[in-house]
MIDO-473154 format. One line per field, with one value per residue (C-alpha): residue number from 0; residue in three letters; x negated, y negated, z negated. Coordinates in pm, 1 decimal, m for minus. Each point is the difference from the previous one (the first is absolute). Layout:
seq = (NUM:...)
type = (ala:...)
c1 = (X:...)
c2 = (Y:...)
c3 = (Z:...)
END
This chain:
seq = (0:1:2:3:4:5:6:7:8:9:10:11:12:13:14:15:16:17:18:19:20:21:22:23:24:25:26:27:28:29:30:31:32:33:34:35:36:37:38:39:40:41:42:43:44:45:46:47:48:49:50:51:52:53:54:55:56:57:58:59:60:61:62:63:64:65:66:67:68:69:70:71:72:73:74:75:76:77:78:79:80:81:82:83:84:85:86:87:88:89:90:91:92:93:94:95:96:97:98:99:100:101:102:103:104:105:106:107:108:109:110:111:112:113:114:115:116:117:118:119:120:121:122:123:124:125:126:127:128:129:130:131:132:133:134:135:136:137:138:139:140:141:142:143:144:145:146:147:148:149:150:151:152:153:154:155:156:157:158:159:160:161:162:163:164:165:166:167:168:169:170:171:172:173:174:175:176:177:178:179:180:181:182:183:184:185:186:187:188:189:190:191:192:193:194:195:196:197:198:199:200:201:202:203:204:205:206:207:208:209:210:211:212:213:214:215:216:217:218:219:220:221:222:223:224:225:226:227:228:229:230:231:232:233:234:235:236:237:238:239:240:241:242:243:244:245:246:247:248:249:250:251:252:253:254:255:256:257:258:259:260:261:262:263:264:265:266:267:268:269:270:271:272:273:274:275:276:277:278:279:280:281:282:283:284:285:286:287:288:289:290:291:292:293:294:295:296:297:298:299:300:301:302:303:304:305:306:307:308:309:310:311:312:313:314:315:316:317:318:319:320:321:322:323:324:325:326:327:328:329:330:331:332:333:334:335)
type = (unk:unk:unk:unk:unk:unk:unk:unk:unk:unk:unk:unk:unk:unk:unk:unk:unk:unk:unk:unk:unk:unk:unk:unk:unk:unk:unk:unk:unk:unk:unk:unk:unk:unk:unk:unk:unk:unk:unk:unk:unk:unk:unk:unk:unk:unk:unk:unk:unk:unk:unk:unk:unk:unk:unk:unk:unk:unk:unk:unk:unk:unk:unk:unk:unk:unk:unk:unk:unk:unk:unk:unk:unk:unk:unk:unk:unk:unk:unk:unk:unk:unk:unk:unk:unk:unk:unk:unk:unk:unk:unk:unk:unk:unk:unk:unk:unk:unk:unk:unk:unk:unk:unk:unk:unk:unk:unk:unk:unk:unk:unk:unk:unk:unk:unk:unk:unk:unk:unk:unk:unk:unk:unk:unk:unk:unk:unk:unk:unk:unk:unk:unk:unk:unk:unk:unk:unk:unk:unk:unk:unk:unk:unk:unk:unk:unk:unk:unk:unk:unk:unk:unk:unk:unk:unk:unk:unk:unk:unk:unk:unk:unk:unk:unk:unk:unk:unk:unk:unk:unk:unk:unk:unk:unk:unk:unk:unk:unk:unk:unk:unk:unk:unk:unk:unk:unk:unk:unk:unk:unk:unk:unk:unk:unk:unk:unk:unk:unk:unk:unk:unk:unk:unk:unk:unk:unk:unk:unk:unk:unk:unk:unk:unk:unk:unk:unk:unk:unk:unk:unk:unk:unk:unk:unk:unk:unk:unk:unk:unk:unk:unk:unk:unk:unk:unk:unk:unk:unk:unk:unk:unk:unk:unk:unk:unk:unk:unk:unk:unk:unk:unk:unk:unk:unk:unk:unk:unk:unk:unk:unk:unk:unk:unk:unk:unk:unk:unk:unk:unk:unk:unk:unk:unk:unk:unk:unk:unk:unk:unk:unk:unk:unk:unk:unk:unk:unk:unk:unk:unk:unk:unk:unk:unk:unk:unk:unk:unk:unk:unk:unk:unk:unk:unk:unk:unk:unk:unk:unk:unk:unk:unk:unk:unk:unk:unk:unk:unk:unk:unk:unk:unk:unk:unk:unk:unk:unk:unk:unk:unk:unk:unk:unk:unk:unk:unk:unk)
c1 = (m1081.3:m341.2:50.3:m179.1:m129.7:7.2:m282.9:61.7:79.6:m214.0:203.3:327.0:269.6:343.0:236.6:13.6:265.5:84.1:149.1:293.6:m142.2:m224.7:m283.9:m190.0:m84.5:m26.4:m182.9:m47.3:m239.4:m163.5:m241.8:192.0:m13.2:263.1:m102.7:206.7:m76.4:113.7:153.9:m90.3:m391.5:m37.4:m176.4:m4.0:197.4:m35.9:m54.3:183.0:m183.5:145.8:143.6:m191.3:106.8:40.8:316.9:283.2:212.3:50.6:278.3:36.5:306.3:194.9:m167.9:m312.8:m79.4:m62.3:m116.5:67.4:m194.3:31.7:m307.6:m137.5:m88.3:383.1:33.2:192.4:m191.8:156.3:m218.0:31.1:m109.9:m141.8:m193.0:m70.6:105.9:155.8:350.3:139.6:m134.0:312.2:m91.8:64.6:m49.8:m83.5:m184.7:241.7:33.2:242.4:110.3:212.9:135.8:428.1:67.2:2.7:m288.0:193.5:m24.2:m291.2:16.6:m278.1:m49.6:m208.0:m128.6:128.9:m279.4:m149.4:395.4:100.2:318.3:m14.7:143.9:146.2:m55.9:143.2:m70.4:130.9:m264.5:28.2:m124.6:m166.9:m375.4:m70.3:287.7:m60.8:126.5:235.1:m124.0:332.2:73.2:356.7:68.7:m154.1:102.6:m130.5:m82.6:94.4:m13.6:m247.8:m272.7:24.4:m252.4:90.7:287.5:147.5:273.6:309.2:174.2:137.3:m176.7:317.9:m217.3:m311.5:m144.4:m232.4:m171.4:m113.3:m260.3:249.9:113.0:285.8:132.6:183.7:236.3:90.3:215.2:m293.2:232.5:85.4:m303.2:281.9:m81.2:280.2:m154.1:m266.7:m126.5:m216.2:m138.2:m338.4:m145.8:29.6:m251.1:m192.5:m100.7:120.2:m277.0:103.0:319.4:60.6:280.4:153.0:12.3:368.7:m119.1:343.3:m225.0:m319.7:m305.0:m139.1:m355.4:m0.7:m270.0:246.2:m165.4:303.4:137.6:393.0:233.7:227.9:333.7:m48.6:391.5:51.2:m327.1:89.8:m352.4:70.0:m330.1:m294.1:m361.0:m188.0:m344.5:m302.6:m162.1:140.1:53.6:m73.6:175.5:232.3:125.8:247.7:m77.1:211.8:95.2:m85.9:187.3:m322.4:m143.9:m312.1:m122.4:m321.0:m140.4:m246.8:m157.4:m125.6:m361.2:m15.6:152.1:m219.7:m199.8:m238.0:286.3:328.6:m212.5:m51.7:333.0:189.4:157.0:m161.0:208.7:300.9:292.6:232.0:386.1:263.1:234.8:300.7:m89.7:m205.4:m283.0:m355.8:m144.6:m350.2:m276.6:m293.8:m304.2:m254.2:m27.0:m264.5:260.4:366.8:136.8:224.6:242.3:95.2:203.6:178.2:m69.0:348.5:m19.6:m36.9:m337.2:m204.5:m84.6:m260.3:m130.2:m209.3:m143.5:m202.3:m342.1:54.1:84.5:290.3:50.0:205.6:168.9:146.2:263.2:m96.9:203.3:34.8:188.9:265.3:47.1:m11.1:399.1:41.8:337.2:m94.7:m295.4:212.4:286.9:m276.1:m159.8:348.1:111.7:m341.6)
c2 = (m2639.0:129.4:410.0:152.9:289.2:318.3:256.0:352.7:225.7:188.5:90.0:m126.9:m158.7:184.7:m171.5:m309.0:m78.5:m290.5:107.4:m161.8:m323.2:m19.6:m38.0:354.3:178.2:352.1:130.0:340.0:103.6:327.5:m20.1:189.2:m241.9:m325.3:m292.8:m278.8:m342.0:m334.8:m234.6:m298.3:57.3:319.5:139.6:402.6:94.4:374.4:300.0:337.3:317.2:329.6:53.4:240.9:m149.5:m287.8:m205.8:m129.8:m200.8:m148.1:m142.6:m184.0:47.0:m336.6:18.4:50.4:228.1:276.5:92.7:263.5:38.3:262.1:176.3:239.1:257.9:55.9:m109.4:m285.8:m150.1:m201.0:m210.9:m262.9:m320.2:m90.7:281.6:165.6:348.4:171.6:136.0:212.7:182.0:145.8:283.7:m12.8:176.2:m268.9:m357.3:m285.4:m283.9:m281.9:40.9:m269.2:m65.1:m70.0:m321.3:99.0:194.5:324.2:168.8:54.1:107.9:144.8:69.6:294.8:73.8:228.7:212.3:394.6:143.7:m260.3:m256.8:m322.5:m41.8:m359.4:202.7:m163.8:38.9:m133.8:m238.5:6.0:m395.9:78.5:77.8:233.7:214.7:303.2:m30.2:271.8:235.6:28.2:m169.2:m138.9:m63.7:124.7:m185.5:223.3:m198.6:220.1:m237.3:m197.9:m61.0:m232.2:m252.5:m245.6:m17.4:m218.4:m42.5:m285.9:m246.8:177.5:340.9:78.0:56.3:184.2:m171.8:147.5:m73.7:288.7:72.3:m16.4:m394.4:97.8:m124.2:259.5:m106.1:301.5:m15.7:m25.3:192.5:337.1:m27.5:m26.8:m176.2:m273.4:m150.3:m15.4:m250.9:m90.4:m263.5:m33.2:136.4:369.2:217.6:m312.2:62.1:m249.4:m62.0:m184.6:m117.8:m238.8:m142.3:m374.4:m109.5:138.2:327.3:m82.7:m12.2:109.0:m78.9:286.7:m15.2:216.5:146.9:m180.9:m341.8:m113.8:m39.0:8.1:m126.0:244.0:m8.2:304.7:44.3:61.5:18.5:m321.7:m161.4:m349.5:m167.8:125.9:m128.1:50.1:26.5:124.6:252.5:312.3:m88.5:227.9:m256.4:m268.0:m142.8:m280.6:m293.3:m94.4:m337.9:m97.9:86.5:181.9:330.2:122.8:257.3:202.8:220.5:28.4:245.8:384.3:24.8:124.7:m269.8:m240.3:m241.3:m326.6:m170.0:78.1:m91.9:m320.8:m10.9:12.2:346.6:10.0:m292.1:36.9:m162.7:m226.6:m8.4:m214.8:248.2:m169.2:m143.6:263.6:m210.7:60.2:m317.6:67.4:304.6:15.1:219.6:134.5:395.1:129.9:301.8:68.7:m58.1:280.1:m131.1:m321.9:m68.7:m359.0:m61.9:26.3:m353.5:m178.3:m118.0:183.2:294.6:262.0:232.1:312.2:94.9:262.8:m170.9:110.4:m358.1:m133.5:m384.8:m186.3:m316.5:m260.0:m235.1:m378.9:m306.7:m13.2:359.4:m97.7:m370.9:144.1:m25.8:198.9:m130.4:m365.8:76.3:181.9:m234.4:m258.6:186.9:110.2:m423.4:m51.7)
c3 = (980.7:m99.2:m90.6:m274.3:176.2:m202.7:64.8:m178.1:281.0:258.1:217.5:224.3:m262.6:5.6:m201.1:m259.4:m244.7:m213.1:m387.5:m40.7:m188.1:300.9:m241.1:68.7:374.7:41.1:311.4:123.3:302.6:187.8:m255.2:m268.5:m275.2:m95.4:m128.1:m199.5:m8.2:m174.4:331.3:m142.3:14.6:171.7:m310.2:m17.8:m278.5:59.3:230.9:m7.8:85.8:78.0:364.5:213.7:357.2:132.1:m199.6:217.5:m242.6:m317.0:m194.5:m367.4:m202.0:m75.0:m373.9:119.3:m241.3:240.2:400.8:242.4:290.9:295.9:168.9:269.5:m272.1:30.9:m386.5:m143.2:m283.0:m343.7:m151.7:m320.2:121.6:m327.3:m118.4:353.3:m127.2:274.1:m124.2:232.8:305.1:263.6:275.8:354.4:284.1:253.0:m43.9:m166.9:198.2:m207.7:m368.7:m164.8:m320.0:m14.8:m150.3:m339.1:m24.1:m104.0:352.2:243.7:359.9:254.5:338.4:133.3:322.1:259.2:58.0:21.8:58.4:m281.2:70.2:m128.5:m403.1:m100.8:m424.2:m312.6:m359.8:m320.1:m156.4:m407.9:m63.6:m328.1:120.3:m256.4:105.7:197.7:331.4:161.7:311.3:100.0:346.0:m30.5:359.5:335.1:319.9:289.6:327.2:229.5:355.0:m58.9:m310.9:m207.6:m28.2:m294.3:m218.8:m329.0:m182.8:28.8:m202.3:m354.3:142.9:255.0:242.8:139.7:346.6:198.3:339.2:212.8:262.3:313.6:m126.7:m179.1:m361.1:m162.8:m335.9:m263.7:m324.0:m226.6:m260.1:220.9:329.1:268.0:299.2:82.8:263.1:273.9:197.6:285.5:m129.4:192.7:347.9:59.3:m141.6:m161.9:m320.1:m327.6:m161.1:m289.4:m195.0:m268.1:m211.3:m34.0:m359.7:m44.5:181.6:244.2:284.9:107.5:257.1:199.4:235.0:285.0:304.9:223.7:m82.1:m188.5:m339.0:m94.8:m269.1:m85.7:m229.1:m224.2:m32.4:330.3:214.3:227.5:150.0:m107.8:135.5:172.6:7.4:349.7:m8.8:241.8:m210.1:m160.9:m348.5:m312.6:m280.7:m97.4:m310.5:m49.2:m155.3:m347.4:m79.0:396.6:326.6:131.4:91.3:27.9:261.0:32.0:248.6:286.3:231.2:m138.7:m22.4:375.9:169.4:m220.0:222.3:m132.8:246.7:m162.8:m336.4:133.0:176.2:m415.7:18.0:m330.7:m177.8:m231.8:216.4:m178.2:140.2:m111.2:m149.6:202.2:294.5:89.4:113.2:m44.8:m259.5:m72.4:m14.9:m293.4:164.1:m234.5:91.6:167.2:103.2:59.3:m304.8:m163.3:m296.0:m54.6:m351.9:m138.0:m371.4:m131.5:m206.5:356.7:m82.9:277.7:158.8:109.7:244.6:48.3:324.4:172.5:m95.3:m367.0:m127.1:m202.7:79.1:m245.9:62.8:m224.0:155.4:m16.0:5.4:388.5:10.1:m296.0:194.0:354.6:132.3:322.9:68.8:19.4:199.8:229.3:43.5:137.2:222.8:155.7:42.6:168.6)
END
């Protein structure tokens, strides 16, 4: 797989996301501008200006006819893909951390910071899906995190639920109609942060990356850890592959623990799991950094990364990844 390596940033990536047809990127960094870009070619298609702080997040609604993104200016921005007008701007009193659109497009949710006597928010807010529409101020559901912040958060199959992964490695679940918490659990090592969580297809389950230097599969109906990826590196993403049993994992050392020996040792490679066996199959190395958000294009056809050197890699499956069959290759090597 030779990546098309996508330079617009100048500073550490943040967070990439595949539109739905998996033909467009968005990617957000500390540099306070996103960018969009055709997968296929890597060619820019656009850049949106208007964040005063670093931006934490992004999201694309499933007609990709608008963005939201989430930034350290304590602002969530709306923005028309097409056009580039920014639609909406919302208020907050802390930095925003994670927004994401509900499956439909009609709802969007943030997370803010707990910071300067501020708790944590998971926010919500009716989206109207004509662009031209004004949006409404009004927030229609505050979850307060009262134990512990939350750190990322999205929404479930047919919008029942709201998941979100704290800063003490719990996954909370709340009726995504009313913002009560059902249930709690502990899903990774005390007190390690989750640093990322993404959906399967059918949004039934969900991946989550944590400090602890694992990721989890986790049933969104009831919480239960059904498999979990070892690594040895703290991990900041990890996305599941469609169409293929695989996952992909992302991480490395912060800046301070960053030696020319754990370079050279591949902390800096995205990790590729079998998605059942739970065994390691294969690593792709390009960073120059740890890197920080790893997404799967939603068609199955590749996938891309962002790390702390300011670069977006993306990579387009080849024949050898569709033909590869894990179970075969496993079976032999257990009769030898």
């Amino acid at each position: 797989m030779r990546p098309i390596l996508l330079q617009g940033h100048e500073r550490a990536l943040t967070q990439i996301k595949y539109n739905r047809d998996g033909d467009i990127i968005f990617s957000t960094a500390k540099d306070q501008h996103i960018c969009a870009w055709f997968a296929h070619n890597g060619e820019r298609l656009g850049t949106y200006h208007g964040h005063q702080g670093a931006i934490w997040t992004v999201d694309v609604d499933p007609t990709s006819t608008m963005i939201a993104s989430g930034a350290a200016d304590n602002t969530v921005m709306l923005w028309h893909i097409k056009s580039g007008k920014k639609l909406k701007t919302w208020n907050f009193d802390t930095a925003v951390k994670r927004v994401e659109f509900s499956e439909d497009g009609s709802k969007l949710l943030a997370v803010t910071e707990k910071r300067m006597g501020f708790l944590g928010t998971i926010v919500v807010f009716d989206i109207d899906l004509d662009p031209e529409a004004e949006q409404s101020d009004e927030r229609v559901m505050t979850i307060t995190c009262e134990e512990a912040k939350a750190t990322v958060a999205g929404w479930s199959f047919m919008t029942k639920y709201i998941i979100a992964g704290h800063e003490d490695g719990t996954v909370s679940q709340y009726d995504a109609k009313t913002g009560e918490q059902l249930d709690n659990r502990q899903v990774h090592e005390m007190d390690q942060t989750i640093t990322d969580l993404q959906w399967a297809p059918d949004r039934t389950y969900f991946i989550t990356a944590s400090r602890d230097k694992s990721a989890k599969l986790v049933n969104a109906a009831d919480l239960e850890v059904m498999k979990t990826y070892v690594t040895d590196t703290p991990l900041n993403s990890a996305a599941i592959t469609p169409k293929k049993d695989f996952v992909i994992l992302g991480g490395g050392q912060d800046a301070m623990g960053v030696t020319q020996t754990s370079a050279r040792q591949g902390k800096f490679e995205a990790r590729f799991y079998h998605k059942i066996f739970e065994e390691e199959i294969g690593r792709v190395r390009g960073h120059f950094g740890p890197l920080n958000t790893v997404a799967a294009d939603p068609q199955g056809k590749g996938y891309a990364s962002g790390g702390e050197d300011g670069y977006v890699r993306v990579h387009q499956f080849d024949k050898g990844y569709f033909d590869f069959t894990y179970e075969v290759e496993r079976q032999a090597r257990q009769n030898l």
